[in-house]
MIBA-119550 format. One record per atom (N, C-alpha, C): x, y, z; residue in three letters. Coordinates in steps of 0.2 Angstrom, whole numbers, plus 5000, padded with zeros to 4 digits. Layout:
<recs>
XYZALA...
</recs>
This chain:
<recs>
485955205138UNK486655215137UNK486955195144UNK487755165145UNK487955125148UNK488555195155UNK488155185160UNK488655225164UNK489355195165UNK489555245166UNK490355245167UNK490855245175UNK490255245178UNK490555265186UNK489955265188UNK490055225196UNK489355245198UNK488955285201UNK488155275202UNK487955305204UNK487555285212UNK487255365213UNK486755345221UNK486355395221UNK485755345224UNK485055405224UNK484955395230UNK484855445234UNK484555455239UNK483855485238UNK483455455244UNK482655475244UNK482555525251UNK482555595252UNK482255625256UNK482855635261UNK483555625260UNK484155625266UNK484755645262UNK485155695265UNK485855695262UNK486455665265UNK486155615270UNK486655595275UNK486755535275UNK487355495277UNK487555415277UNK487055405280UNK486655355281UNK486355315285UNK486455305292UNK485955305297UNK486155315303UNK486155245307UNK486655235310UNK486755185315UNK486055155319UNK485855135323UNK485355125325UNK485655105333UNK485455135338UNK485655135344UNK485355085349UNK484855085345UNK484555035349UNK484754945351UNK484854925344UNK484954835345UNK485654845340UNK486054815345UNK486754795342UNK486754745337UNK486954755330UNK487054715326UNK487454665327UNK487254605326UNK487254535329UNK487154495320UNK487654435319UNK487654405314UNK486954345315UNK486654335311UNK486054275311UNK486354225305UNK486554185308UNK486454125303UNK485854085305UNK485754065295UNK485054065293UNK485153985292UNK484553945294UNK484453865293UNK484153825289UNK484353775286UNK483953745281UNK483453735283UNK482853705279UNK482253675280UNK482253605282UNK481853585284UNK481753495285UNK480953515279UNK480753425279UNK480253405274UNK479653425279UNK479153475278UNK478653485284UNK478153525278UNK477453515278UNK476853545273UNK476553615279UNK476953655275UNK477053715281UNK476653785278UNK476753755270UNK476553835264UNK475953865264UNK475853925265UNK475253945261UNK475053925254UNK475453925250UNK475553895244UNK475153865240UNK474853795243UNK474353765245UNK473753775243UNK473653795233UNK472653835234UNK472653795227UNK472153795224UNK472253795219UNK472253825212UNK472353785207UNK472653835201UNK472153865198UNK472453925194UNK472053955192UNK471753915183UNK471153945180UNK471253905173UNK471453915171UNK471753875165UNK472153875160UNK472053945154UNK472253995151UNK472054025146UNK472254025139UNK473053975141UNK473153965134UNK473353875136UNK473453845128UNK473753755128UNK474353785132UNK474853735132UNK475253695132UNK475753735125UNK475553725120UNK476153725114UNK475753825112UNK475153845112UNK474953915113UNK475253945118UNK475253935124UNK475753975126UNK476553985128UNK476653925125UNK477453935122UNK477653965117UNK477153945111UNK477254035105UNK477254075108UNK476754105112UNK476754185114UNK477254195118UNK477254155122UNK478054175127UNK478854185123UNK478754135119UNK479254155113UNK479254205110UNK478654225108UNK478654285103UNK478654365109UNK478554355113UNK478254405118UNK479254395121UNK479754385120UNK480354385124UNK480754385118UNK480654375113UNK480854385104UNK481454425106UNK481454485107UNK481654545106UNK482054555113UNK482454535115UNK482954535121UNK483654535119UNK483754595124UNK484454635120UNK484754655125UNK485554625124UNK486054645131UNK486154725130UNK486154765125UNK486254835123UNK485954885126UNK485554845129UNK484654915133UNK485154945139UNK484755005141UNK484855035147UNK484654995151UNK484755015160UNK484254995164UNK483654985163UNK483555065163UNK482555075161UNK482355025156UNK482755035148UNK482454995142UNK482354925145UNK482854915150UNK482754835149UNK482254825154UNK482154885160UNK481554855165UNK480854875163UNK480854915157UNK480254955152UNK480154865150UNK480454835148UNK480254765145UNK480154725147UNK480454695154UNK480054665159UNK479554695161UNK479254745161UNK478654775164UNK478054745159UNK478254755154UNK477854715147UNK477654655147UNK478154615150UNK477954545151UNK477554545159UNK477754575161UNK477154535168UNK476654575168UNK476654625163UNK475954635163UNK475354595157UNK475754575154UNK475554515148UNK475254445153UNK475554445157UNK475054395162UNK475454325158UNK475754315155UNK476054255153UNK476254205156UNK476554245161UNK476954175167UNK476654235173UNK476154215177UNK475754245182UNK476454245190UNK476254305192UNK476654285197UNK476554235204UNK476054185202UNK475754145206UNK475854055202UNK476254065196UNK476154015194UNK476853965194UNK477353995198UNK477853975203UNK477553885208UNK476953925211UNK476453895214UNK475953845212UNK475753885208UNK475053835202UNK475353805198UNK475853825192UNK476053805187UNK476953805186UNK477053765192UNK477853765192UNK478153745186UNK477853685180UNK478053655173UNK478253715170UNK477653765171UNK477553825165UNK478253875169UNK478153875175UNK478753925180UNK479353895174UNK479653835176UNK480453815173UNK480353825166UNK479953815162UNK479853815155UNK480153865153UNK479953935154UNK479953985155UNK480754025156UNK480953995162UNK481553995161UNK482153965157UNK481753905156UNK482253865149UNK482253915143UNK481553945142UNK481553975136UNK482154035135UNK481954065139UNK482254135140UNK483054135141UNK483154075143UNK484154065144UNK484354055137UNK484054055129UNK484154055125UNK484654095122UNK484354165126UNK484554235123UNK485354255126UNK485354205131UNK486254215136UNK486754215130UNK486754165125UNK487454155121UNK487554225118UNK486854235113UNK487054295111UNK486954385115UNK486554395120UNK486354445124UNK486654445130UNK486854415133UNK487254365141UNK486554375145UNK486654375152UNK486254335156UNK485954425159UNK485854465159UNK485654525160UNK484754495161UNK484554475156UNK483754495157UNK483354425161UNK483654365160UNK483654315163UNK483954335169UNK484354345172UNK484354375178UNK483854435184UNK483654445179UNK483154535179UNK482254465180UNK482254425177UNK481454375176UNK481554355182UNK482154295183UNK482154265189UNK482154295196UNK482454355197UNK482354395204UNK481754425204UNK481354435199UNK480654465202UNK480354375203UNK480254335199UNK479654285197UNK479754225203UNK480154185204UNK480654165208UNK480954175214UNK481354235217UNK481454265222UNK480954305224UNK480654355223UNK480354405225UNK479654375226UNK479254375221UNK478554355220UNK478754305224UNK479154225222UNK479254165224UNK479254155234UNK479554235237UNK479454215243UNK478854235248UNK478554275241UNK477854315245UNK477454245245UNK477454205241UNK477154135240UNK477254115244UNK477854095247UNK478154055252UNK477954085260UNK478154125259UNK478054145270UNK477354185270UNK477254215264UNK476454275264UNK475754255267UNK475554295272UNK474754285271UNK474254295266UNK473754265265UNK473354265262UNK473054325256UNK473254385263UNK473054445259UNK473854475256UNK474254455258UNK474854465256UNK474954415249UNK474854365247UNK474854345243UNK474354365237UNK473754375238UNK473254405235UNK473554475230UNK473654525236UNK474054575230UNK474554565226UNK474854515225UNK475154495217UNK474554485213UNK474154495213UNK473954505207UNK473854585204UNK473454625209UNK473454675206UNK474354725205UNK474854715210UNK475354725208UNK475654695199UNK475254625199UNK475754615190UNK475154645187UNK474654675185UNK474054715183UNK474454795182UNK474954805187UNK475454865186UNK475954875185UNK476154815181UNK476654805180UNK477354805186UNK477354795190UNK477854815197UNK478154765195UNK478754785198UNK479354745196UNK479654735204UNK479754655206UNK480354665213UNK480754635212UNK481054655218UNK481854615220UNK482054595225UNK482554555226UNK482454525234UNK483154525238UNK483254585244UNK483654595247UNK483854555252UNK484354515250UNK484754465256UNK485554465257UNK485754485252UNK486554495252UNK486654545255UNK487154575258UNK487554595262UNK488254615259UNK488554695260UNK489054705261UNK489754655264UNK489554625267UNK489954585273UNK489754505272UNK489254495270UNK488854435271UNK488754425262UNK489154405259UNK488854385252UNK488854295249UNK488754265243UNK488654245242UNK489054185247UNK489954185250UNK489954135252UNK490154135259UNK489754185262UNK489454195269UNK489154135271UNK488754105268UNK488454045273UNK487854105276UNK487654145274UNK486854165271UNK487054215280UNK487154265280UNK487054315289UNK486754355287UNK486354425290UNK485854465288UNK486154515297UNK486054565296UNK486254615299UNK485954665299UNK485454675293UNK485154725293UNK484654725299UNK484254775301UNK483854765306UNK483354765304UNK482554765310UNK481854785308UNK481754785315UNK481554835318UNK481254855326UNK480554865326UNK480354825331UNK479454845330UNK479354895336UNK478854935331UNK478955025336UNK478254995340UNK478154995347UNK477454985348UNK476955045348UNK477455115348UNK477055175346UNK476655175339UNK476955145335UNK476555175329UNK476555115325UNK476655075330UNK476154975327UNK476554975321UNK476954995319UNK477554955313UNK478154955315UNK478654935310UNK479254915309UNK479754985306UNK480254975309UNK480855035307UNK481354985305UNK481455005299UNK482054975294UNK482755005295UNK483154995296UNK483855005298UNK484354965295UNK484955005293UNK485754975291UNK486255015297UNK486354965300UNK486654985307UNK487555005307UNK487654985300UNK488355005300UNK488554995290UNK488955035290UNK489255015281UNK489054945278UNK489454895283UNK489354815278UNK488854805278UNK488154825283UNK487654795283UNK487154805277UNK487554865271UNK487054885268UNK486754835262UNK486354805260UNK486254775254UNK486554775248UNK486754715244UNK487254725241UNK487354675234UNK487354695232UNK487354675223UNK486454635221UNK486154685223UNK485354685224UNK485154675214UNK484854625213UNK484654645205UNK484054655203UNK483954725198UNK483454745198UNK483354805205UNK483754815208UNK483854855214UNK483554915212UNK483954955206UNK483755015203UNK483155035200UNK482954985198UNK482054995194UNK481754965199UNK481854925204UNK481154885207UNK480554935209UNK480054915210UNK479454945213UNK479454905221UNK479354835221UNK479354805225UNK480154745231UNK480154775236UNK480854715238UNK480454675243UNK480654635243UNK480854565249UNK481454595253UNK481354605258UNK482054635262UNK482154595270UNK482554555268UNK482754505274UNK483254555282UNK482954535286UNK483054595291UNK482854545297UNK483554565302UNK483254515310UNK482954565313UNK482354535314UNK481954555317UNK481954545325UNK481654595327UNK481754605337UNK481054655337UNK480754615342UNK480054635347UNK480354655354UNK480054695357UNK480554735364UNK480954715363UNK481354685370UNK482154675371UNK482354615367UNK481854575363UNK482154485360UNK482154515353UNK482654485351UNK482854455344UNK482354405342UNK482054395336UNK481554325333UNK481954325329UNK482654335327UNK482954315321UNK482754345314UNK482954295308UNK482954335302UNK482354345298UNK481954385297UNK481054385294UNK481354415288UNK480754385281UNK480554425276UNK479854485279UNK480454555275UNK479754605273UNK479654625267UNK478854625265UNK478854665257UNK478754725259UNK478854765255UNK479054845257UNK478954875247UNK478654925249UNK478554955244UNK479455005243UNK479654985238UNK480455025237UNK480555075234UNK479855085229UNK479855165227UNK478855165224UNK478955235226UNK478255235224UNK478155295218UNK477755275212UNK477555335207UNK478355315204UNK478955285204UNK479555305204UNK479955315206UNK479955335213UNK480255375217UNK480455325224UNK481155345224UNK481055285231UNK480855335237UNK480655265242UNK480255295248UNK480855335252UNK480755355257UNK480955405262UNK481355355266UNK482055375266UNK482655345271UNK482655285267UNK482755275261UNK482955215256UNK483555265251UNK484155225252UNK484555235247UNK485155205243UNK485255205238UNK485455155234UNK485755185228UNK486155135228UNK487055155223UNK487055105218UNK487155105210UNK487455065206UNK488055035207UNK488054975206UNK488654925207UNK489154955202UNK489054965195UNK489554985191UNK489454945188UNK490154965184UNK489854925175UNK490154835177UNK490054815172UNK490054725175UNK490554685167UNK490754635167UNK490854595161UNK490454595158UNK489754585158UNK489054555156UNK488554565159UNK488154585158UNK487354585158UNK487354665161UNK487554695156UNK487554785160UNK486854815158UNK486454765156UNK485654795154UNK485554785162UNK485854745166UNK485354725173UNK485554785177UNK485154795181UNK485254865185UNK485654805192UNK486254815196UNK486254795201UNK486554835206UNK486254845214UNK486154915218UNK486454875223UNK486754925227UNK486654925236UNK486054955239UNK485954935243UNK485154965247UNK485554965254UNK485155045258UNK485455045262UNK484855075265UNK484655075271UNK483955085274UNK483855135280UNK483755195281UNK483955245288UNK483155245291UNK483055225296UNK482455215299UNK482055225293UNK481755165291UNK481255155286UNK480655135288UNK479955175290UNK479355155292UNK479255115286UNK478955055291UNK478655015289UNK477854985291UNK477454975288UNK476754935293UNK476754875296UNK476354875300UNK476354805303UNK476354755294UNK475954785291UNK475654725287UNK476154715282UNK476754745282UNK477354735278UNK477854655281UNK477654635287UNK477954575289UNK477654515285UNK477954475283UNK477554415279UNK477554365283UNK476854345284UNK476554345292UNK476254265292UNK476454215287UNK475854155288UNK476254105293UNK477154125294UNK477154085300UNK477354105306UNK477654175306UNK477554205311UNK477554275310UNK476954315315UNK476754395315UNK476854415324UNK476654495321UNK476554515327UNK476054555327UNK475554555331UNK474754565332UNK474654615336UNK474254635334UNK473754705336UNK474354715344UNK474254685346UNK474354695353UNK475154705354UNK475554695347UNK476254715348UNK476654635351UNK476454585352UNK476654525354UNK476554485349UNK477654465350UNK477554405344UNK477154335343UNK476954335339UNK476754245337UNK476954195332UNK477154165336UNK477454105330UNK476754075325UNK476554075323UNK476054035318UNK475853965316UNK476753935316UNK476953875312UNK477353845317UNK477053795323UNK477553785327UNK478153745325UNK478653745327UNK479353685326UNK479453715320UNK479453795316UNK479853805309UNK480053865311UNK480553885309UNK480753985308UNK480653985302UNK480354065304UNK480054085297UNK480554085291UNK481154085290UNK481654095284UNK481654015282UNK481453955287UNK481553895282UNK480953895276UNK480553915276UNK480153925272UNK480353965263UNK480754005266UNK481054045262UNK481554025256UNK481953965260UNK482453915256UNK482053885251UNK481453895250UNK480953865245UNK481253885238UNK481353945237UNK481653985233UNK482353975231UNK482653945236UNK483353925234UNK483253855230UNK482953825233UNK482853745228UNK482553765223UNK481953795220UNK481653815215UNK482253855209UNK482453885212UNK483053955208UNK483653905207UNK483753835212UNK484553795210UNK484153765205UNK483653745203UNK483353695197UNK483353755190UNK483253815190UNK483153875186UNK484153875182UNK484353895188UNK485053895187UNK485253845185UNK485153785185UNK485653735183UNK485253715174UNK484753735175UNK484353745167UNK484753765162UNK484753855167UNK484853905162UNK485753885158UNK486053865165UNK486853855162UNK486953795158UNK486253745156UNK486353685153UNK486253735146UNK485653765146UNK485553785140UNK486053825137UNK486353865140UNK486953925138UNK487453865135UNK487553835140UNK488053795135UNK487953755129UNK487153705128UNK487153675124UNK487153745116UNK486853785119UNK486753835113UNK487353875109UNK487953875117UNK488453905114UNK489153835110UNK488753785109UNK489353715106UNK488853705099UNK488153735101UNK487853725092UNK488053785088UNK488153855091UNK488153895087UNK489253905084UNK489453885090UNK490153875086UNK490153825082UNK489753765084UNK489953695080UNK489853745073UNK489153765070UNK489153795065UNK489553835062UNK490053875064UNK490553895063UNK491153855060UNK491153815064UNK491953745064UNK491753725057UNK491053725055UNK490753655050UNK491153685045UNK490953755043UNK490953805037UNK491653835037UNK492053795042UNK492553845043UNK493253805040UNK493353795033UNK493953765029UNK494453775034UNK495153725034UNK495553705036UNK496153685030UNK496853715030UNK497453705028UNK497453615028UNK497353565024UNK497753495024UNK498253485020UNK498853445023UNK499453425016UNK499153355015UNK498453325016UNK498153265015UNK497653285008UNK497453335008UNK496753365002UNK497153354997UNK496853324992UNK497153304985UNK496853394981UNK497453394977UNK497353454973UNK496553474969UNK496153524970UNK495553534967UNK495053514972UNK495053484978UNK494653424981UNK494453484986UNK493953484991UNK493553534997UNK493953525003UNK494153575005UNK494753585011UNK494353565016UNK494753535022UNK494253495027UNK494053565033UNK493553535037UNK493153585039UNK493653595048UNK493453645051UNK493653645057UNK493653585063UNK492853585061UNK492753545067UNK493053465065UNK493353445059UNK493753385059UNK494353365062UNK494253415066UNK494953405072UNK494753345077UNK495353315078UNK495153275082UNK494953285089UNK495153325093UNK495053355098UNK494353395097UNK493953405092UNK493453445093UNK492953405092UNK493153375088UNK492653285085UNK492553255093UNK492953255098UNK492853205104UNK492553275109UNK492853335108UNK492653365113UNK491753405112UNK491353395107UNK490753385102UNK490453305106UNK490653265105UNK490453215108UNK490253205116UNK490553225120UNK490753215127UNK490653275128UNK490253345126UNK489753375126UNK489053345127UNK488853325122UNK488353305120UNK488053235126UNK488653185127UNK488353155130UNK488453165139UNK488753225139UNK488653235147UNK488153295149UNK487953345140UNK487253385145UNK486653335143UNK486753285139UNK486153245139UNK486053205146UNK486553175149UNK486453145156UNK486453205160UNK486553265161UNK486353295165UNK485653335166UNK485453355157UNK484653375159UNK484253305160UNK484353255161UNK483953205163UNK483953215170UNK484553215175UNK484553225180UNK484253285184UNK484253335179UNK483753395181UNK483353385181UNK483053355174UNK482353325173UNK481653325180UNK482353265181UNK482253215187UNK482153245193UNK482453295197UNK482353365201UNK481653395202UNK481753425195UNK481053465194UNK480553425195UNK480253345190UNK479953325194UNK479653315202UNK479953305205UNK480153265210UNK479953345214UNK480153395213UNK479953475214UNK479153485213UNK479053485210UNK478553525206UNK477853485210UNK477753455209UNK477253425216UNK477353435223UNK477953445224UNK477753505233UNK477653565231UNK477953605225UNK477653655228UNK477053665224UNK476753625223UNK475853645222UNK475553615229UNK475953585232UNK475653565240UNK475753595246UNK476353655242UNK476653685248UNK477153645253UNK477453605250UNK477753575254UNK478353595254UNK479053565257UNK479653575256UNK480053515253UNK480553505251UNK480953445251UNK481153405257UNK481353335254UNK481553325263UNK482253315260UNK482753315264UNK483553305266UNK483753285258UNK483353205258UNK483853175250UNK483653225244UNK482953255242UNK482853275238UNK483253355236UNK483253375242UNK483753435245UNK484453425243UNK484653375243UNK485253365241UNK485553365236UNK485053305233UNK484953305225UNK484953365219UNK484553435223UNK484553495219UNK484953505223UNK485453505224UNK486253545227UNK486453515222UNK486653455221UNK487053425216UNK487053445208UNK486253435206UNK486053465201UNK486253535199UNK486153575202UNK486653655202UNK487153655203UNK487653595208UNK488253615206UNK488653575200UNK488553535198UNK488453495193UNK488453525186UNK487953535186UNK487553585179UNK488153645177UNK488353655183UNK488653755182UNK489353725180UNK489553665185UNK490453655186UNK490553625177UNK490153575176UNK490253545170UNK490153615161UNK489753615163UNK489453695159UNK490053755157UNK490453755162UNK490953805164UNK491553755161UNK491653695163UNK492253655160UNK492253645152UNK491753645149UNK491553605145UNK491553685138UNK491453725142UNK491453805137UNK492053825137UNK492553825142UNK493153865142UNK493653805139UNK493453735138UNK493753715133UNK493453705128UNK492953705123UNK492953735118UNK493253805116UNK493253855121UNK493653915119UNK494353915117UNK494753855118UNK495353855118UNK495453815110UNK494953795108UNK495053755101UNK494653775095UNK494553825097UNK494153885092UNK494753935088UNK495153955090UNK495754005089UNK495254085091UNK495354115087UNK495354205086UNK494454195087UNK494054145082UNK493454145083UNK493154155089UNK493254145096UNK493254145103UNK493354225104UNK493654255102UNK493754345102UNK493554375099UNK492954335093UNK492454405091UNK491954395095UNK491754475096UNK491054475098UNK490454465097UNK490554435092UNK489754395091UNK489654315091UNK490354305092UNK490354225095UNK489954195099UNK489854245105UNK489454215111UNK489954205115UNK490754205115UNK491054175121UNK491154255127UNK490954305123UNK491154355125UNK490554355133UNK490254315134UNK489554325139UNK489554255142UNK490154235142UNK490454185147UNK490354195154UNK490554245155UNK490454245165UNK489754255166UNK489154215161UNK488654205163UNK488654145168UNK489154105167UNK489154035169UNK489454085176UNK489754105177UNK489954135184UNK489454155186UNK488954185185UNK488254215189UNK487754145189UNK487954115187UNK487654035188UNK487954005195UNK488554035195UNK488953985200UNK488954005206UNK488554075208UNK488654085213UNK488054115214UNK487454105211UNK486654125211UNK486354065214UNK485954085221UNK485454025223UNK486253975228UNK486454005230UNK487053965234UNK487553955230UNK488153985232UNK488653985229UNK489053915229UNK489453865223UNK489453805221UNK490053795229UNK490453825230UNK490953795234UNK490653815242UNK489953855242UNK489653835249UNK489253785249UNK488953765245UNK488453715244UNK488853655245UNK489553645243UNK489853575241UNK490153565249UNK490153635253UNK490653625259UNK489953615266UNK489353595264UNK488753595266UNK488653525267UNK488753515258UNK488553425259UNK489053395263UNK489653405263UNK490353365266UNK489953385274UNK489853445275UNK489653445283UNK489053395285UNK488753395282UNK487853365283UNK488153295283UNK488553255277UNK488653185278UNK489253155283UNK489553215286UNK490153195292UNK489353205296UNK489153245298UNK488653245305UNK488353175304UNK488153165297UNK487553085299UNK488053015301UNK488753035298UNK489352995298UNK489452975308UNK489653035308UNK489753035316UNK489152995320UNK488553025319UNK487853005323UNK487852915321UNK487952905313UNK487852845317UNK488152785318UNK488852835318UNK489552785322UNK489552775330UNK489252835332UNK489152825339UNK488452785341UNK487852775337UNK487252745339UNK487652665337UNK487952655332UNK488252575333UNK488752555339UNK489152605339UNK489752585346UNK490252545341UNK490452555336UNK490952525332UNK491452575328UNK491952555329UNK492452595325UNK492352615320UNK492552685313UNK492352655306UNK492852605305UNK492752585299UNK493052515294UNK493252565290UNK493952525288UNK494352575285UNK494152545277UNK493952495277UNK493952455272UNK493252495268UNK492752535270UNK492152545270UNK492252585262UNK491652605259UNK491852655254UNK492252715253UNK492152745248UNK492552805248UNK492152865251UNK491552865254UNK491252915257UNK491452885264UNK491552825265UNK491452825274UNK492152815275UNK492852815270UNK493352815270UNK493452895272UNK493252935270UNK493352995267UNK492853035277UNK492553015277UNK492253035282UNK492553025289UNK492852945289UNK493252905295UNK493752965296UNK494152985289UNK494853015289UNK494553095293UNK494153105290UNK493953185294UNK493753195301UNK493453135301UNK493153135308UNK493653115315UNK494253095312UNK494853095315UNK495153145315UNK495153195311UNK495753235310UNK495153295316UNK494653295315UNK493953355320UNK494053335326UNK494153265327UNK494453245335UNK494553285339UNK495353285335UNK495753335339UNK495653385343UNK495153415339UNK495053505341UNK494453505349UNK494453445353UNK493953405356UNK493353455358UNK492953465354UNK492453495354UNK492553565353UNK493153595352UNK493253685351UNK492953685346UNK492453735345UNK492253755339UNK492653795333UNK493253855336UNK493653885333UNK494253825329UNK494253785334UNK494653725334UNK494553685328UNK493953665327UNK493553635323UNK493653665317UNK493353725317UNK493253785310UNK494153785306UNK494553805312UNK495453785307UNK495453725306UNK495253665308UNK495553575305UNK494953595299UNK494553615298UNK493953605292UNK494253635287UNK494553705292UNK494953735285UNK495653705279UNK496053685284UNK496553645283UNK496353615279UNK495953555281UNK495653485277UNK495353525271UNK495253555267UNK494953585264UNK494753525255UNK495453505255UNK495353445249UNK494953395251UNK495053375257UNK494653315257UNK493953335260UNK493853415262UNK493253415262UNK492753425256UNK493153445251UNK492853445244UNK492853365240UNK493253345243UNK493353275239UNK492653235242UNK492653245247UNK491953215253UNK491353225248UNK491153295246UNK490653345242UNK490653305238UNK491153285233UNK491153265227UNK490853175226UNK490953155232UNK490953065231UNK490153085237UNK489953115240UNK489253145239UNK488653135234UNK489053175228UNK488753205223UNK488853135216UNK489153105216UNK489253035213UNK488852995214UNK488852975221UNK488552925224UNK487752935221UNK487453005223UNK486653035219UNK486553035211UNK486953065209UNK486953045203UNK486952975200UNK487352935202UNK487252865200UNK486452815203UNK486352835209UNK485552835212UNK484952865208UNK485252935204UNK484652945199UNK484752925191UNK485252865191UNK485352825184UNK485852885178UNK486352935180UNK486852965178UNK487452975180UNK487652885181UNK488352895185UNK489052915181UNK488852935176UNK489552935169UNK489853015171UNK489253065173UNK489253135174UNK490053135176UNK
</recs>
């Protein structure tokens, strides 16, 4: 049954959350990766237990039954069912990346008619959660995935913020204090924003990823993943408390929570430790020279922007077959029908006829484009490796792409449907899946205002290594580049200075993103997009 107002469970406290005296909350901005073979990841696969086309039946028939109407529990009672069926291993993000996105291809099926509730609930545990134990975890940290999907444990991965969400540019606030008295860590929300916030799967998890700046005596090491047990037998741990979001458009089978943390013991062995820990002796170690441990982490955003831009291709082609069906059967008034002759069908519109076609052929050049992605993926992370710059970009593109067109492409079909669009069993009602797409794994107009930044910085670096003015005459990216890097001028070096001209300029820093995103696309043979 569907709550009305929300809820908060506290574990073992009546009290807000206490401040923490100790380390002043301080914002961390979080940095991308460069291309460097840094991963644990790196093992090899396990064997095979089913084909190829065997266990695609069972993964089908074992997701059959997916239904936006469930409660929290029913729907995390059913996730539980699937990882403990062992179908998609929580390790085969790593071993079996084809089967990982497959998987999610499959499952984004059920979005038209169910919305995005249970495919959101798959990918935060299999993807985020398990996916960054793979990514930064030691040996024996990664090891216990198994017996954790043996018990069916479900996690989720706390990185948002109160104060820091989606189009934050990724800051973290919460704390983790290494106690040298009792060899762990003390978990802390040092003020209201800092609490964790729109957590999925918050409410059922067993297991979090809880992203937290860490500090060793008086220094900050910046932002660490910990896994942390979030409720045990059921029950969340001691100084863990957490509130329902409340009811949503769509997907109210997905439980989604704030988390808020009042000194929360933790073990040493809760830090995921392969590139940097801290040892018996309370002194930190870096592992992985020349990387912070969060770039590792971003593994997970490339892998989830490839998942995403999937899921919003399927949702829409699914949602343009199941109305086309509709349109076919659906007779239409003509003063052209000769008396006794079959009334012409809906989709005879001229406008539906072209907007059918220009569907069709723009998610066919966009899943190739993913295609092209995944592969191009899917061989680092069985090496454990990272993307470098261009390929990084390329899944930015893909995700923004995927979601922007997917989103264009549906809200104009809804306007050429009439009343059909307002029943419930349309499918258009679980539209704002395409929203939860748009802002999952990097929000589309952070991602867009990233690439504008990254190709001004290469813009500047190699206008000053030639000693040559730009050319006004140059392309539209290094026209578009010359114009910004004149107007940044100004602010001669102020940072504040700089951040209002950015602001300002705001068109032409999206236009910049855009003729970015062009230019890649036509380099990977989809310049029609």
């Amino acid at each position: 049954m569907m709550r009305t107002c929300p809820r908060v469970l506290r574990s073992y406290h009546v009290h807000p959350p206490k401040r923490s005296r100790l380390i002043t909350p301080v914002s961390v901005r979080l940095a991308c990766p460069a291309f460097r073979l840094v991963s644990t990841a790196a093992q090899a696969a396990p064997d095979e237990a089913l084909t190829g086309p065997e266990w695609e039946k069972a993964f089908l028939a074992a997701t059959e039954d997916v239904s936006g109407a469930r409660s929290h529990a029913d729907s995390a009672a059913a996730m539980r069912a699937i990882v403990r069926s062992g179908l998609l291993r929580n390790t085969d993000l790593r071993d079996r990346p084809d089967r990982f996105f497959k998987a999610h291809r499959l499952l984004a099926r059920h979005a038209v008619a169910h919305g995005p509730g249970f495919w959101i609930r798959f990918t935060v545990h299999y993807n985020l959660c398990m996916g960054t134990v793979l990514a930064v975890g030691g040996p024996e940290q990664i090891s216990s995935l198994d017996a954790s999907q043996a018990a069916g444990e479900l996690g989720c991965f706390a990185l948002t913020e109160k104060l820091a969400g989606v189009q934050s540019g990724l800051l973290v606030q919460t704390q983790a204090r290494y106690d040298p008295d009792s060899g762990g860590f003390v978990l802390s929300t040092p003020s209201p924003g800092a609490a964790k916030n729109w957590i999925s799967q918050g409410f059922t998890a067993d297991k979090a990823v809880v992203l937290a700046d860490l500090s060793v005596g008086t220094e900050r090491k910046g932002p660490h993943a910990f896994l942390m047990d979030l409720r045990r037998h059921g029950q969340l741990v001691e100084g863990v408390s957490v509130g329902d979001m409340g009811l949503k458009t769509t997907g109210n089978d997905l439980d989604n929570a704030w988390i808020s943390f009042d000194e929360v013991r933790l073990p040493r062995s809760a830090l995921l430790d392969a590139h940097a820990a801290v040892d018996a002796s309370g002194a930190y170690v870096q592992r992985t020279k020349g990387i912070a441990p969060f770039e590792m982490i971003g593994q997970r955003l490339y892998t989830g922007r490839v998942a995403v831009a999937q899921a919003a291709l399927s949702y829409c082609r699914k949602l343009f077959e199941v109305t086309r069906e509709y349109a076919d059967n659906k007779p239409i008034w003509s003063p052209l029908t000769p008396a006794g002759a079959p009334h012409p069908s809906l989709s005879s519109i001229p406008q539906l006829r072209s907007l059918y076609h220009e569907a069709e052929e723009t998610l066919a050049g966009l899943d190739g484009f993913v295609a092209a992605c995944e592969a191009r993926l899917s061989p680092l992370l069985k090496q454990g490796e990272v993307p470098d710059a261009a390929l990084a970009h390329a899944i930015a593109t893909a995700k923004v792409k995927a979601v922007e067109k997917s989103i264009d492409l549906c809200w104009r079909l809804k306007q050429e449907v009439g009343s059909y669009a307002l029943m419930a069993d349309s499918g258009f009602r679980h539209l704002d899946f395409l929203s939860c797409c748009k802002f999952a794994e990097g929000d589309s107009r952070v991602l867009m205002q990233k690439m504008a930044r990254d190709r001004l910085k290469r813009f500047v670096k190699e206008a000053k290594a030639s000693g040559k003015p730009p050319v006004t005459s140059a392309g539209e990216e290094e026209q578009l580049c010359a114009a910004l890097a004149g107007k940044m001028a100004a602010a001669t070096g102020d940072k504040k200075g700089e951040a209002a001209i950015w602001d300002e300029e705001w068109l032409s820093v999206y236009a910049l993103a855009e003729a970015t995103m062009k230019r890649t696309l036509t380099e990977f043979g989809t310049p029609r997009i």
